[in-house]
N, C-alpha and C positions, 0 to 999 in steps of 0.2 A: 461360360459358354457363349459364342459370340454366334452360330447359328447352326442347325440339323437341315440337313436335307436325305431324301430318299435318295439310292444310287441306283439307276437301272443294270441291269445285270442279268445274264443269259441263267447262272443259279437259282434254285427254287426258294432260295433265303431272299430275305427283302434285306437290302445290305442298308444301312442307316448311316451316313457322314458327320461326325462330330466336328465343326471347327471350334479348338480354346481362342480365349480370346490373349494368354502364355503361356508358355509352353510349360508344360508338368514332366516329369520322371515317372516312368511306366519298366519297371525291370532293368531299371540301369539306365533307360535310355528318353532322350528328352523329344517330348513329342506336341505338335500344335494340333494335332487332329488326329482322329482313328474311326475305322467304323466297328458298328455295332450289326451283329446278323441276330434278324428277329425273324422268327418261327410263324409266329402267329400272326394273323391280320387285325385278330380282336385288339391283340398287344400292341400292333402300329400305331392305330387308333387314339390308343390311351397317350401314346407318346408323342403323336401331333399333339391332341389335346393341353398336352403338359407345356410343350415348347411353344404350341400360340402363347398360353396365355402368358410364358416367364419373357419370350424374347417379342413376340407379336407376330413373328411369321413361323410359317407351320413347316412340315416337313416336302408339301409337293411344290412350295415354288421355287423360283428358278434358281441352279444353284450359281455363285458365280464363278467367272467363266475360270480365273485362276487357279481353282480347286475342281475342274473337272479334269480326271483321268480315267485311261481303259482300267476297267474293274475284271476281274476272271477271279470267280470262288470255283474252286473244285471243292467239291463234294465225295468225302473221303467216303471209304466204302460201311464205314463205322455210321456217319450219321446218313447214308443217302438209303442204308436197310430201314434206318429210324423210320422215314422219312415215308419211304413204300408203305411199309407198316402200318405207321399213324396215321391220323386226321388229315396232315398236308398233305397224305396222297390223290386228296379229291381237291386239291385245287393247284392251278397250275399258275406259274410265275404272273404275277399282273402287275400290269404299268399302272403309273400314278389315275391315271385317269383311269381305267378300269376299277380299279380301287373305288375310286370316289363314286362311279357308281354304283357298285354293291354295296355301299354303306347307304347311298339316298334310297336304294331298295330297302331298306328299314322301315324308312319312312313313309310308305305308301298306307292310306288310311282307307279300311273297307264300312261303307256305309252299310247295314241292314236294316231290310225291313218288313214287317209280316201284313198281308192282308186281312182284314178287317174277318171276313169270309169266302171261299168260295165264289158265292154267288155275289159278293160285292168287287168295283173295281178299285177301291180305294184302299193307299198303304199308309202305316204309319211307325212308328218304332214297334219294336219287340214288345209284346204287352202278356203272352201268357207265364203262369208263374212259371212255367219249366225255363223261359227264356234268361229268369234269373240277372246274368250283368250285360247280356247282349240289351237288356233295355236303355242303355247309354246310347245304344246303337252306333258309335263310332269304334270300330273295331278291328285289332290287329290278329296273324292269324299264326299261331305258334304249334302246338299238337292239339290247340285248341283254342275257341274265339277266348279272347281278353281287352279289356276296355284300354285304347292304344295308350304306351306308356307318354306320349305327347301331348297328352290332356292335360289340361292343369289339374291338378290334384284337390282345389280347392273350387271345384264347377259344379255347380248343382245338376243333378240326373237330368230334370224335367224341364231345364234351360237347353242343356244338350242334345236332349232328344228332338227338340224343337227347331235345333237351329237347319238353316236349310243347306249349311256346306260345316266341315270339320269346324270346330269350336276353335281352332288352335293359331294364332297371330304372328307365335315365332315359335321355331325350336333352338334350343340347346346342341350343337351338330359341329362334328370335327371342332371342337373346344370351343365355340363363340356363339351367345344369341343371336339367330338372322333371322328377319321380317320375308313372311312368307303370305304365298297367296297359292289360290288352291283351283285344283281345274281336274273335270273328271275324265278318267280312262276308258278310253272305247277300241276297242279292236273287235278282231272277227269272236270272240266269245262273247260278244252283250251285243244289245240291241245300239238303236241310233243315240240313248240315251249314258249307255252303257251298265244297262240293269242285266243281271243275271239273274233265271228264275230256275227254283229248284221245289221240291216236297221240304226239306226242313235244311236247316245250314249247316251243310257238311262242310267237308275240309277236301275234299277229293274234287279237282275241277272239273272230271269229266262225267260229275252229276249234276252238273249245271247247263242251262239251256240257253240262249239268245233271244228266245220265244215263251212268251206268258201262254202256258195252258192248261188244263181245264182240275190239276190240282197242284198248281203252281203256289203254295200258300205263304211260301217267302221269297227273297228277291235281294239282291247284295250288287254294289258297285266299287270302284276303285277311284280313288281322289292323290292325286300326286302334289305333292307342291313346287311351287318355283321360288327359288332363293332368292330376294331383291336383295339390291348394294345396303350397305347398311350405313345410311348417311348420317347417322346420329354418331359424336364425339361424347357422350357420355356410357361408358364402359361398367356403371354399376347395372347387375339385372332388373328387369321392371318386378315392380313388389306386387304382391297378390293382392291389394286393392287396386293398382292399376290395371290389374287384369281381369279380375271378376269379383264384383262388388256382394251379389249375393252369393254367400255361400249358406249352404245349409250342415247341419251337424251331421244328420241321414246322410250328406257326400262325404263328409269327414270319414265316419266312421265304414263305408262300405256296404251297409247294411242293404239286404233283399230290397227292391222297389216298394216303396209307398203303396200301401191302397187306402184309395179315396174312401171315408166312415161317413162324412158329414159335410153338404155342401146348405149354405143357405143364401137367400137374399135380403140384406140388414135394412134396405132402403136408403135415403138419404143422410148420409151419417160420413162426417169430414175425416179422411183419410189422415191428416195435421192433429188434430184433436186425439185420434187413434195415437198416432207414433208420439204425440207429447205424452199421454197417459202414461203409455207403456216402459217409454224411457225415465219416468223419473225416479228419482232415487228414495223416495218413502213412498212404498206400494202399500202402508197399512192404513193411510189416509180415505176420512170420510167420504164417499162417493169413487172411489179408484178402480177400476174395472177388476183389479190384479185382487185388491179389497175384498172385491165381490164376490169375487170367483172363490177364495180361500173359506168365505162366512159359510159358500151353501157346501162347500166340502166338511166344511165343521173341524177345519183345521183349527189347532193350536200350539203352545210352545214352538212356534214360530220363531227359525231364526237367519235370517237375510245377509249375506254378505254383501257387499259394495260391488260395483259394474266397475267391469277392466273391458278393455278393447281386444277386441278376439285375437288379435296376433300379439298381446300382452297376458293372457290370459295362462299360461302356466307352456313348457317346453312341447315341438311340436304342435303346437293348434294349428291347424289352415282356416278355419271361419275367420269371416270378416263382423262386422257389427260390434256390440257389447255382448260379455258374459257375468251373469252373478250365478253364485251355487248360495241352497237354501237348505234347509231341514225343519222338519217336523210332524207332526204327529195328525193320524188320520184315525177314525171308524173305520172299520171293518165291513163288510154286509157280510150277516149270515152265515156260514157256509162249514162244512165240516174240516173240525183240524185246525179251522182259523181262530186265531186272539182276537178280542173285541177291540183292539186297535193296534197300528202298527208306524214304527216310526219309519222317516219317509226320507229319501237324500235326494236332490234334486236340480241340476244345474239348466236356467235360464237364458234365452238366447235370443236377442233382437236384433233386426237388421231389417233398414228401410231404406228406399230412394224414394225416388218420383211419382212412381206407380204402382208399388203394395208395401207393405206392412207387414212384416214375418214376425212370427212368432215362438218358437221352439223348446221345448223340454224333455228332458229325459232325466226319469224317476224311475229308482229302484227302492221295493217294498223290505225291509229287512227283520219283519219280523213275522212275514206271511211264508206257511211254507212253500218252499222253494222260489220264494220271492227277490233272492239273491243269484238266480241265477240267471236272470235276464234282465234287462234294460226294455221300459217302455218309451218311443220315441213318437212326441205327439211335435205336429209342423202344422200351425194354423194360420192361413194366411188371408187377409184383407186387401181385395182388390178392385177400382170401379171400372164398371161396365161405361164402354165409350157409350152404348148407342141409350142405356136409359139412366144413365148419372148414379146409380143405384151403387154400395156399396156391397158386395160378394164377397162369401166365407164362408172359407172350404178348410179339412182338416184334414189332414191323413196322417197313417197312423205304420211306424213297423216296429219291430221287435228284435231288438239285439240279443242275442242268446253267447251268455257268459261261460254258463258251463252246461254240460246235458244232462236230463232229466226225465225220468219216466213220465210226466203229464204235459209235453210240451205240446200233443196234441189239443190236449183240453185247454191251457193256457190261449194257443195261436185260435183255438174258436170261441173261447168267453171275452177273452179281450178285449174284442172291436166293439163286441155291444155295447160294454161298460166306457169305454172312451165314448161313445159316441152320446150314451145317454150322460155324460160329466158337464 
């Protein structure tokens, strides 16, 4: 194939120009080019995509000029009933450019965010449990809000909800990574800022307002982006460490938003000392925090597998950091129906820079009942406070549920306690 371009054409088919780069035999007859009629926009799409990347130009630039000719598809009466009938009767002929912009309307990224109260004027991400995965708060809007497929996959929630514009550097668009930058949408439906306030976050825009009033308790904006040139000659994707260093296993896996069990202040205690500890590779060593922790659990038959790098760590991983998996054998407390001790499977998760020290596990119980059918996921993390040097640690805690259970009530309310007092 020496190059594709689109063919304009008064037809409601999107006529597609094949040039070979020799001529082939088609039914007897030798041919350097033909075109293809494609139906669908979604199908265009995929077929740019294919042709950047095998020849490097796509199908809207310019064709040359030797190979332009008047095109006339008739539209026999066989596919033009199809045609009324089906899905392409809601959309009518479009020019390349027209095209290209109903594909960047894809990519429009809605911010949410819910008031604190009422009576307060401050907003911040989606924080109640109903809100569920709007707490990403960067959000696409389908028959329903969904956390936008533009994110990196491997972003932590509570990095995201934080940042003050989309998380997102480049996308993936008509087949090539481009460097973007991001800027919010304002028209006459939001204010100067481009907030739109509503009672809760519908999907129908004429429940939304311009004007913050008096049970206005969430509030949504539009962020667009703009495609810069993409001056880089190096054609491999950026790898998920050079896009987001901490990852957590809670963004890996999807699970419900974190709730805060345990925050404390350690005092003066070296952040370096913490991430040497934690990263070394014999955790059963005299004085080892990792040590400690296992002595007042009264673990035993203890057995440690070696630290892999989280995008070496077994098919599909997105963390970043080290991972080891562990097993072994715990006490029980008390409680009816349970074994006085239960073996324990448990994979370990480290990831540090500059300014915290993560910590992560998820432990499943398999010999407590119904202790296999969820996933406990405990994220402790070690951070200093700029203004008193102090080092801060905080835990939170959620619960992956593997399969369902008649006590998953009792589980999701005893849980937090017993992490918290661990």
């Amino acid at each position: 194939l020496e190059w594709a371009r689109l063919v304009k054409s008064e037809s409601s088919l999107h006529p597609v120009r094949l040039c070979l780069k020799q001529p082939i035999e088609i039914d007897a007859v030798k041919v350097d080019s033909f075109d293809l009629m494609i139906f669908d926009v979604g199908i265009l799409a995929q077929l740019h995509a294919c042709v950047s990347y095998f020849n490097g130009t796509g199908l809207f630039d310019m064709m040359p000029e030797s190979k332009i000719e008047p095109v006339d598809y008739p539209t026999t009466p066989g596919i033009g009933e199809a045609l009324e009938s089906g899905p392409r009767a809601r959309m009518s002929a479009l020019t390349p450019e027209e095209m290209i912009a109903d594909l960047e309307e894809l990519s429009l990224v809605w911010e949410l965010q819910r008031r604190t109260t009422i009576w307060h004027n401050d907003w911040r991400a989606p924080f109640l449990p109903h809100d569920y995965q709007k707490a990403i708060k960067w959000m696409a809007v389908e028959d329903h809000y969904v956390p936008h497929p533009f994110i990196p996959e491997d972003i932590d929630v509570d990095e995201a909800a934080e940042s003050e514009e989309p998380p997102i550097r480049e996308v993936k668009f008509l087949g090539r990574h481009r460097p973007c930058q991001w800027h919010v949408v304002v028209d006459e439906s939001s204010d100067a800022d481009g907030w739109q306030y509503a009672v809760d976050f519908y999907l129908e825009p004429q429940k939304w307002s311009s004007e913050v009033r008096g049970f206005s308790h969430v509030r949504r904006r539009r962020w667009q982006p703009t495609f810069l040139p993409d001056v880089s000659t190096d054609e491999t994707p950026p790898t998920r460490m050079s896009r987001r260093l901490n990852s957590t296993l809670m963004a890996e896996k999807g699970v419900s938003p974190p709730q805060v069990v345990l925050e404390v202040d350690l005092g003066v205690v070296s952040l370096e000392l913490i991430k040497n500890d934690l990263e070394m590779e014999d955790w059963m060593g005299a004085g080892h925090l990792m040590a400690m922790q296992f002595k007042d659990l009264r673990a035993y038959n203890i057995e440690l597998g070696p630290w892999l790098r989280g995008s070496d760590a077994g098919k599909g991983s997105k963390v970043q950091g080290k991972l080891r998996s562990m097993e072994m054998r715990v006490p029980v407390p008390p409680a009816p129906m349970c074994p006085k001790e239960s073996r324990v499977t448990c994979t370990w998760h480290v990831v540090t820079d500059e300014s915290r020290v993560l910590l992560e596990s998820v432990l499943m119980s398999l010999d407590v009942p119904y202790g296999t059918c969820f996933n406990v996921i405990k994220c402790d993390t070690f951070r200093v406070d700029a203004n008193t040097g102090h080092t801060l640690f905080e835990r939170r805690l959620s619960l992956e549920w593997v399969k369902s259970c008649w006590v998953k009530a009792l589980v999701e309310a005893n849980v937090p306690k017993e992490i918290k007092l661990d």
